[in-house]
N, C-alpha and C positions, 0 to 999 in steps of 0.2 A: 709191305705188311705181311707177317708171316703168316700164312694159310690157317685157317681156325679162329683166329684173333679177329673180336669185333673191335669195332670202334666206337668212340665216347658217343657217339648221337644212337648209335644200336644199344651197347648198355645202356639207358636210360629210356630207351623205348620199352626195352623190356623189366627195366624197373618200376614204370607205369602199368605196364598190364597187372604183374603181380598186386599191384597194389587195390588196381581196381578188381584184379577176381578178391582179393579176400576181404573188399570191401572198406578198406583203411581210409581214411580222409586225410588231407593237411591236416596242420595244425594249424589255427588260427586267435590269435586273442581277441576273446570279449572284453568290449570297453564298457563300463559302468555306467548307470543312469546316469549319476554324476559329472563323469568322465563326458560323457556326450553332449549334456548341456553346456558344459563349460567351451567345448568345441564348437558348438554351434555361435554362442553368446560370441566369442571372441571372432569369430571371423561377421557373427552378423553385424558386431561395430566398425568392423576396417569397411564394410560395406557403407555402412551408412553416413549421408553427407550433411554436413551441418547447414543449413541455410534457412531462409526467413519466410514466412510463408508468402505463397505467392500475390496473398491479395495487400498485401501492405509495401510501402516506397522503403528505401534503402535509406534514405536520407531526410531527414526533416528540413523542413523551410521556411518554415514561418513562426513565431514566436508572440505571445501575449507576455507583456513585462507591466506587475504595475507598480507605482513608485508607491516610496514607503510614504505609507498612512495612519497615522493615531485615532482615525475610527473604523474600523472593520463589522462587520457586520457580527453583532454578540448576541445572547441569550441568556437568561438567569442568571444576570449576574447582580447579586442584589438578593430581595426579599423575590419570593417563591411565585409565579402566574399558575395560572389552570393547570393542572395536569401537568407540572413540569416540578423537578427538584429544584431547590435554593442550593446557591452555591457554587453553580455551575456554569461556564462558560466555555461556548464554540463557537472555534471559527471555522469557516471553509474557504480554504486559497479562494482570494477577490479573483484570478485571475482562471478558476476554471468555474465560478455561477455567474461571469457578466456577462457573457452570451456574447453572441455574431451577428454580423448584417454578412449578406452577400453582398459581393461586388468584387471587382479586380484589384482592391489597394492591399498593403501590405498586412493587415491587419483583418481584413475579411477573409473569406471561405466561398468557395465558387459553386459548392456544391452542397451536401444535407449530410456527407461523410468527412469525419477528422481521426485521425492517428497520432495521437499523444505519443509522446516519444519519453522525455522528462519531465517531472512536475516539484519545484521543491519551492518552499515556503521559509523565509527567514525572520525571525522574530525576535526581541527585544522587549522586555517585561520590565518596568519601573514598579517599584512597590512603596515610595516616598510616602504616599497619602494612605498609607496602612495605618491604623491604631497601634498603639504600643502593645506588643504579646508575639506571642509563637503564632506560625499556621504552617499544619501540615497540609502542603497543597499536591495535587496528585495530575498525572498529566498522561493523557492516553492518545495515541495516534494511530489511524488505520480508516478502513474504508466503511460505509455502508450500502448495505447490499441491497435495500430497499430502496429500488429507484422511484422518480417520480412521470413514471413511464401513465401511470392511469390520471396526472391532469394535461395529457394532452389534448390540443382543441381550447384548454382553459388559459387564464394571461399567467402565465409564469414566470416567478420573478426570482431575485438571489435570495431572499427572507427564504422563499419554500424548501431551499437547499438545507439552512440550518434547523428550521422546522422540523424534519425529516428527520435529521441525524439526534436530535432533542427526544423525538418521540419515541426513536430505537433505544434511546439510553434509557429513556424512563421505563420501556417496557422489559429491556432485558434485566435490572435489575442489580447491574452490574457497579451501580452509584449508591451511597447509604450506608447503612450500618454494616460493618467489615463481617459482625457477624451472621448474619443471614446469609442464605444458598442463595447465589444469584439463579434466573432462571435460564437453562437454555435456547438459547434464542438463534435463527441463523440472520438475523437483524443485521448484526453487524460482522467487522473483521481486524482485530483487535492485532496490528503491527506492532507496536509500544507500548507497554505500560512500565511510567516510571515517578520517585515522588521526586519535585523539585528540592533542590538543595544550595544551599547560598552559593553566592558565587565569590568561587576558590583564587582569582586573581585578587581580590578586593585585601585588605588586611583581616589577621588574622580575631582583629577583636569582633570582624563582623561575620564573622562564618561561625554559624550556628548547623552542626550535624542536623540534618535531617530535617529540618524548621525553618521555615524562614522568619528573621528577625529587623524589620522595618528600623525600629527604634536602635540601631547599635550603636558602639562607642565612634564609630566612626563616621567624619560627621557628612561625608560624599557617601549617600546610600548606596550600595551595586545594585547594576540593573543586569538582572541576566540576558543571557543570548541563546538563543535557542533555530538550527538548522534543521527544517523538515523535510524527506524526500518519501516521494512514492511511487513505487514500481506500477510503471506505465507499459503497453504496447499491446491492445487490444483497439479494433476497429471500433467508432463510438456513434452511434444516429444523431443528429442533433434534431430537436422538436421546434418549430417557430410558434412563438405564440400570439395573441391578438394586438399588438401593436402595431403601427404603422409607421415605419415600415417593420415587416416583423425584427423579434431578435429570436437569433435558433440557441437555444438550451441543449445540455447532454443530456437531457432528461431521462435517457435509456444505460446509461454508465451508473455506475459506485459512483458514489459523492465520497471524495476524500475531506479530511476531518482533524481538526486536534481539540480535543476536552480537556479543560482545568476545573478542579472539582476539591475544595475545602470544607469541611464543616465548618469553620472559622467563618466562612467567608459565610451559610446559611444565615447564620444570628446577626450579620452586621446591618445597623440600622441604617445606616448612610450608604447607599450604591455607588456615590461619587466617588468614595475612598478605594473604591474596587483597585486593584494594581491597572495600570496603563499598559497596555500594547501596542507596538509600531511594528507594523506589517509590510513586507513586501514580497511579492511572489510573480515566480514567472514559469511559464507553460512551453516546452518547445514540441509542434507538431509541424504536420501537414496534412492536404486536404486534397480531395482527388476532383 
């Protein structure tokens, strides 16, 4: 190296002094509020691991199935009781208000905790003994949120389930004259609301938009079909009540629910003619 000549690591050393006597900085880019959030967010999801929480099983094991039944436990349907609307009928899955025994068989629970996994209800609605006319009938599915957590200690039964769900409907106001402001109410949780409509396999002379129409030209009436599901996976208490041996209730869960509701159906003098329902539902859980 020729005598005088520095070298690259010497220029650069003396590139740094200069820079710091006259007090120069880098240069550095600011990133934007924006900018840094988006930075954060995106690395804090490759962080984060999907899984289930820890107090619930991976797997269900046990199942309540009940076969189909033509009387399910109803309400209002008919001419009007106490404090309740005319015209209105609910069921609650037969297979999550018949309650538990303990013991080891397949169909018991070992313990006072259950883990609902799926819960779906399949229905079948005959309307043969309908009067001759239109009925817009209206059909709502979801949960209620008023549980029957304060009769425990009392004999609880599957009636107190629909009872329950009857009293939130009456009081939220959400049944009745279309035109009034219903009231809000945190009573209930309103998954579906839908109006029933003939059914579309049958011939065309019996599908009536919007209406169901009992009396049509055809002379095999349709029965509809109707699949119910509800999102499950919440830990549930079950409550025993005074019976011998006890049965344990979810008395501390949403009571899940489906409502049919007609003004048609309020003025019908005959309850018998009500449309028929065949019910069957099945529950898959486990229980720790």
């Amino acid at each position: 190296m020729p005598q005088g000549q520095l070298t690259q690591y010497q220029l650069g050393m003396k590139a740094g002094m200069r820079a710091a006597k006259s007090g120069a900085k880098g240069k550095r880019r600011k990133m934007t509020a924006a900018e840094s959030a988006g930075y954060k967010k995106k690395y804090a999801n490759a962080k984060k691991k999907k899984r289930m929480p820890d107090s619930r099983p991976y797997v269900e094991t046990k199942f309540i199935h009940v076969e189909p039944t033509t009387d399910p436990v109803l309400l209002n349907a008919g001419p009007p009781e106490a404090g309740q609307i005319a015209g209105t009928t609910v069921i609650v899955p037969t297979c999550w208000n018949q309650g538990w025994h303990q013991g080891l068989t397949r169909s018991d629970i070992t313990g006072r905790a259950i883990y609902p996994r799926y819960l779906t209800m399949k229905m079948s609605m005959d309307t043969v003994n309908l009067p001759a006319g239109q009925y817009n009938l209206r059909c709502m599915v979801g949960f209620c949120t008023q549980t029957l957590q304060g009769l425990e200690g009392a004999t609880l039964a599957p009636s107190h389930f629909n009872a329950k769900v009857i009293e939130q409907l009456t009081l939220s106001g959400i049944l009745g004259n279309h035109l009034d402001f219903p009231i809000k109410r945190k009573g209930l949780k309103i998954l579906k609301d839908f109006r029933v409509r003939g059914n579309r396999n049958a011939s065309l002379a019996s599908f009536v938009p919007n209406a169901l129409d009992p009396q049509s030209s055809n002379p095999s009436n349709p029965i509809n079909s109707f699949t119910f599901k509800w999102p499950m996976g919440t830990k549930t208490w079950t409550t025993p009540n005074d019976a011998t041996p006890p049965v344990f209730f979810p008395s501390r869960a949403w009571i899940p629910f489906v409502a049919f509701y007609s003004a048609e159906f309020a003025t019908m003098e005959d309850a018998t003619k009500a449309p028929e329902y065949n019910v069957s539902s099945k529950l898959w859980y486990t229980d720790q």
